[in-house]
C-alpha positions as CSV (number, residue, x, y, z in Angstrom):
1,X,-19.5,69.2,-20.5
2,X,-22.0,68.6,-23.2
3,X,-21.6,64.6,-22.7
4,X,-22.6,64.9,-19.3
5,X,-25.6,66.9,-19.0
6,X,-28.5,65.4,-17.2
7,X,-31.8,65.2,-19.1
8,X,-33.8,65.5,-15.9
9,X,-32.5,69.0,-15.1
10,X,-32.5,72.4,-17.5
11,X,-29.6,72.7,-19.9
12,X,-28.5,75.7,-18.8
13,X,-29.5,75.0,-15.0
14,X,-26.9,72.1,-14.6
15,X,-25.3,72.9,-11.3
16,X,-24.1,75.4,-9.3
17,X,-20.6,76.6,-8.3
18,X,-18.3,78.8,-6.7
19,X,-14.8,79.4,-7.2
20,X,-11.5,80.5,-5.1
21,X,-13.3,80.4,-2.0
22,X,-10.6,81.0,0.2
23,X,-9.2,78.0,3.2
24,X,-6.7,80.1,5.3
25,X,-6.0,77.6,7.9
26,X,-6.5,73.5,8.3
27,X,-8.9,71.7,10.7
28,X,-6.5,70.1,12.7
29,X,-5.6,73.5,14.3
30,X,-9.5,74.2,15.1
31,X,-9.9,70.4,16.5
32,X,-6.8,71.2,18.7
33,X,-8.0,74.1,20.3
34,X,-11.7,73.2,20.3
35,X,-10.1,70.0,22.5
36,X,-7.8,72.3,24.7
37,X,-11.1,74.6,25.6
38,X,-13.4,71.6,26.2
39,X,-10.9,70.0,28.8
40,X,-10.7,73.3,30.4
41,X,-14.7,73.1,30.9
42,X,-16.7,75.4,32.3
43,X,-19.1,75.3,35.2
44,X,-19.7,72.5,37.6
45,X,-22.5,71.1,35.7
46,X,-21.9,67.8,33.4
47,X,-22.1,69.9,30.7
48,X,-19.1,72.1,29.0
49,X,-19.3,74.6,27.4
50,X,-16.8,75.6,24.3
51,X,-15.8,79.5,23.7
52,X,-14.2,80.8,21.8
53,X,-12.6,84.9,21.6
54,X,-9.8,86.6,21.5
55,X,-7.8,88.3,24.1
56,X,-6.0,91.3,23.9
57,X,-3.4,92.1,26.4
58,X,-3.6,95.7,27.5
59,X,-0.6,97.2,28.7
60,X,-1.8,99.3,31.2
61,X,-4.6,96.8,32.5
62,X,-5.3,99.3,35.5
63,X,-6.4,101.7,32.6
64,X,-9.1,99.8,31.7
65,X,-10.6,98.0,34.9
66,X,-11.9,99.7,37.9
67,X,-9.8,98.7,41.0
68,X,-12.5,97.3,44.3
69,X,-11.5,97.5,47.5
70,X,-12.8,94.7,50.2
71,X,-16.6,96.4,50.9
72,X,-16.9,97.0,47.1
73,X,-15.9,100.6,46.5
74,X,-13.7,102.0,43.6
75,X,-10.4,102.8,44.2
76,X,-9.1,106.2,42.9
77,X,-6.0,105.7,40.6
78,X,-3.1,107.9,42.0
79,X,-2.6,110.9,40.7
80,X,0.7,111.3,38.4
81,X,3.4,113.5,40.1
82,X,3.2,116.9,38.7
83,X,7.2,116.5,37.6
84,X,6.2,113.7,35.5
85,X,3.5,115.9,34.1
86,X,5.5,118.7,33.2
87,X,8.1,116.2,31.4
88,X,5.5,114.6,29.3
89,X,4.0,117.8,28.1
90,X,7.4,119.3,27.5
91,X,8.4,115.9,24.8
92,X,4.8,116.0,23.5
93,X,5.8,120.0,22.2
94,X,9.2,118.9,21.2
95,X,7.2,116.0,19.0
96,X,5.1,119.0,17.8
97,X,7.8,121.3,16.8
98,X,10.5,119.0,15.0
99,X,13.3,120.6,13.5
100,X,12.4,119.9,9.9
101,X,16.0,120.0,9.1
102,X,16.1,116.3,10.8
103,X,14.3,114.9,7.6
104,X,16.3,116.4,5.1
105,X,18.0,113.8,2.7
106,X,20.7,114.7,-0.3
107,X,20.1,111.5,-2.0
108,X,16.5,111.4,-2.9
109,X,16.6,110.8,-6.0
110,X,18.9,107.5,-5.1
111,X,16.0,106.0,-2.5
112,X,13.4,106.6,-4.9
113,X,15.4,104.3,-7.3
114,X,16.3,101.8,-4.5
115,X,12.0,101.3,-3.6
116,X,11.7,101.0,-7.3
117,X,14.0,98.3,-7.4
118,X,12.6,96.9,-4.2
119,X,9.0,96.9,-5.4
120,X,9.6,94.8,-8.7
121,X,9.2,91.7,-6.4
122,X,6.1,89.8,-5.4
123,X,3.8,91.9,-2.9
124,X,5.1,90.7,0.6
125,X,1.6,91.5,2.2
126,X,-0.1,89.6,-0.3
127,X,-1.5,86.3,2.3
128,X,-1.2,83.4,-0.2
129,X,-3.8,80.4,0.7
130,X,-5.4,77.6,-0.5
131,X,-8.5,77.6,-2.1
132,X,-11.3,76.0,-3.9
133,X,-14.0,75.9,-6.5
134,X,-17.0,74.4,-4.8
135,X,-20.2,72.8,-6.5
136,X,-23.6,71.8,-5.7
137,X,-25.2,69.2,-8.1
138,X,-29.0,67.9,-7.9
139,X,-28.8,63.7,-6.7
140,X,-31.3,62.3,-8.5
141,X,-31.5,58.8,-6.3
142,X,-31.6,60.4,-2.9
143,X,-33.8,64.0,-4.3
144,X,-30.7,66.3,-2.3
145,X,-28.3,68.7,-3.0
146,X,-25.0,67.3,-3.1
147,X,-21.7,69.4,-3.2
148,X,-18.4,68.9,-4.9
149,X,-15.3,70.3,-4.0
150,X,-11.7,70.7,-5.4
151,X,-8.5,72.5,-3.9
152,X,-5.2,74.8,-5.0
153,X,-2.5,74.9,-3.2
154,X,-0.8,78.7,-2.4
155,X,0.6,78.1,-5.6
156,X,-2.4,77.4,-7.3
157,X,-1.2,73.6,-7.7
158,X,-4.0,71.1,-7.3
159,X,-4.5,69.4,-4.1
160,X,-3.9,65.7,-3.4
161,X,-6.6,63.9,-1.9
162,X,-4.9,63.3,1.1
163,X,-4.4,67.2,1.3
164,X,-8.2,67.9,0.8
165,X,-9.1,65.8,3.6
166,X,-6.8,68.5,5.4
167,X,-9.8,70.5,6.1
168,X,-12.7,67.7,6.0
169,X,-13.6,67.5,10.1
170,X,-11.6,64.4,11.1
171,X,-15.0,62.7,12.1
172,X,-16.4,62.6,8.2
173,X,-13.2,62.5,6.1
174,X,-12.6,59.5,3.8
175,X,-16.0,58.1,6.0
176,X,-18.9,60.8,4.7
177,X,-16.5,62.8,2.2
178,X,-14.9,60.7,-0.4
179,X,-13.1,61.1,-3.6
180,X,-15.3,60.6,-6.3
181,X,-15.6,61.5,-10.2
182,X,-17.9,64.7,-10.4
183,X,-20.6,64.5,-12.6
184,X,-21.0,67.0,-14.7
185,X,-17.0,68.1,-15.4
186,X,-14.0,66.2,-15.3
187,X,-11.6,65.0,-12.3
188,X,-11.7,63.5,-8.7
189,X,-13.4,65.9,-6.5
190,X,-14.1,65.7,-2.6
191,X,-17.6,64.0,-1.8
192,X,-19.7,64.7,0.7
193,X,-22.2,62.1,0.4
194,X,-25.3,62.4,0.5
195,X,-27.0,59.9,2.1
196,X,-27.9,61.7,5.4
197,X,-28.9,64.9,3.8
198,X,-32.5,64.2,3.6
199,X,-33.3,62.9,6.5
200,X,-31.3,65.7,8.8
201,X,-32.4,68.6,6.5
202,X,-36.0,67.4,7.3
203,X,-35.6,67.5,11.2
204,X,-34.2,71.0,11.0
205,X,-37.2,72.2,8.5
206,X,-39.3,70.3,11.0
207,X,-37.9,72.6,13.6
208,X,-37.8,75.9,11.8
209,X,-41.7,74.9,11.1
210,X,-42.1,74.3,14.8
211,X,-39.5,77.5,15.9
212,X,-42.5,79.3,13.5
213,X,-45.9,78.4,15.3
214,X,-44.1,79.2,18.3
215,X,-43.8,82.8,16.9
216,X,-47.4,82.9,16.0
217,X,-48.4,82.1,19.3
218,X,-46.3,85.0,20.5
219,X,-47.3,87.8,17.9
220,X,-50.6,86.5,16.2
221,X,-52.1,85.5,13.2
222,X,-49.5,88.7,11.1
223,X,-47.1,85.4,11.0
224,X,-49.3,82.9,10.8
225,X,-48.9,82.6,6.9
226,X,-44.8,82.2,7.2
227,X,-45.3,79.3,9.5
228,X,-47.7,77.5,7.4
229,X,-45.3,77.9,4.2
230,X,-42.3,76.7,6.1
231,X,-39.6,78.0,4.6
232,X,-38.7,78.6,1.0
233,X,-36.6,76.5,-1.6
234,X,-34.4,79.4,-1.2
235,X,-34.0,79.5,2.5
236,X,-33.5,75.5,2.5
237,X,-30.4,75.6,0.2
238,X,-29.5,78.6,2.9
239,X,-29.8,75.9,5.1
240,X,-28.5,73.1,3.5
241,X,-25.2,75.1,3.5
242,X,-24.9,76.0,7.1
243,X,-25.0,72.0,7.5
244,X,-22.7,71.5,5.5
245,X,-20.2,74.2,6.7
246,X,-20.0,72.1,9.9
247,X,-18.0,69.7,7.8
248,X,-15.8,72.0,5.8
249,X,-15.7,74.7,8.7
250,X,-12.3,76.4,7.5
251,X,-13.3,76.7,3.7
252,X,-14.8,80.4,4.1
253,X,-18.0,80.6,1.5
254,X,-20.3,81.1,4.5
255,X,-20.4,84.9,5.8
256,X,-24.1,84.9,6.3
257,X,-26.0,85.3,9.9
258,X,-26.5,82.6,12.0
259,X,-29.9,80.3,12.0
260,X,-31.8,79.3,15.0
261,X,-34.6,76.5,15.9
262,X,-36.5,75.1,17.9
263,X,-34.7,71.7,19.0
264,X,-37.3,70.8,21.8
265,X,-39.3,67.5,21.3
């Protein structure tokens, strides 16, 4: 809005935004299994460890692991009796060969009206979820990024606050996120304050600068120029949104690869 432009930042360079970024599922689910995998633990050590994958049942596992016998040697599968053999190759040329007389139908013209009919509806594959227009403004009191964040239900209804907080990490909602007016457009938006920003997104530059001499030391002076720039404005707002994904972790803009640094002292 016109009203609201800020005379310390570019007319036309305002704030950034996003919209319809996707939230297919709510934090509470991720804390839930997160908490069932860290009281599981792994190891004997104080630490635990989290992981997380998916498993797919095989239904033959035998197909697909190699059975040991008690001094370590493979065990040979049995072999399939040859009846069995015969039977399966007989149905596989029976599958070939179908009697095209089976799929013969006197009422086509009927069934092509019926899927007409049937497809006037809504698309049944069609995943409906919530979503979000997501904003990043400059705050001029603490000199960070700050993003702004508003929801749609399935039915592209806005959120409530309460709903929002939905998928705000349990630990920061209504504490670090907050509802607040948005200040360049209109309406209560979800918060994340920004009072921490500056002083964590300088220990992880701190680290990437440190994670960079290391490299030097490794390969020579070819990187010695990277690790004396740190990194670029671009690469800290790269940054700066991986942190912030570890509030929001279910609100999908972040598809990007993941950063590493040095976190020794």
């Amino acid at each position: 809005e016109p009203s609201k432009r800020k005379p310390h930042l570019p007319a036309d360079k305002q704030y950034l935004i996003t919209r319809n970024v996707p939230c297919q599922s709510r934090v509470s689910s991720m804390e839930t299994a997160l908490s069932m995998q860290a009281e599981e633990g792994m190891g004997d050590g104080d630490e635990e460890w989290l992981v997380s994958s998916i498993i797919k049942a095989s239904e033959n596992p035998e197909d697909e692991f190699d059975i040991i016998d008690n001094d370590g040697e493979v065990i040979e599968a049995p072999a399939k009796p040859a009846a069995q053999t015969k039977e399966a190759a007989a149905d596989n040329a029976d599958d070939e060969y179908a009697d095209m007389a089976d799929f013969e139908d006197d009422n086509v013209l009927e069934d092509d009206a019926a899927a007409v009919a049937a497809g006037d509806g809504t698309n049944d594959n069609l995943v409906k979820v919530r979503t979000y227009d997501l904003s990043i403004t400059y705050d001029k009191y603490y000199q960070t990024p700050r993003v702004w964040m508003i929801g749609r239900n399935a039915d592209d209804q806005p959120l409530t606050a309460e709903e929002m907080m939905e998928d705000v990490i349990s630990d920061y909602a209504n504490k670090t996120v907050t509802m607040e007016n948005h200040p360049h457009v209109s309406g209560h938006h979800a918060s994340i304050h920004p009072c921490q920003h500056g002083k964590v997104m300088k220990a992880i530059v701190k680290n990437l600068i440190k994670a960079s001499e290391r490299k030097v030391a490794e390969e020579g002076p070819d990187a010695e120029s990277a690790a004396a720039a740190g990194p670029s404005v671009e690469m800290y707002l790269f940054i700066f949104l991986k942190f912030v994904s570890s509030m929001i972790p279910t609100i999908n803009y972040d598809f990007t690869m993941d950063v590493t640094a040095d976190t020794s002292k």
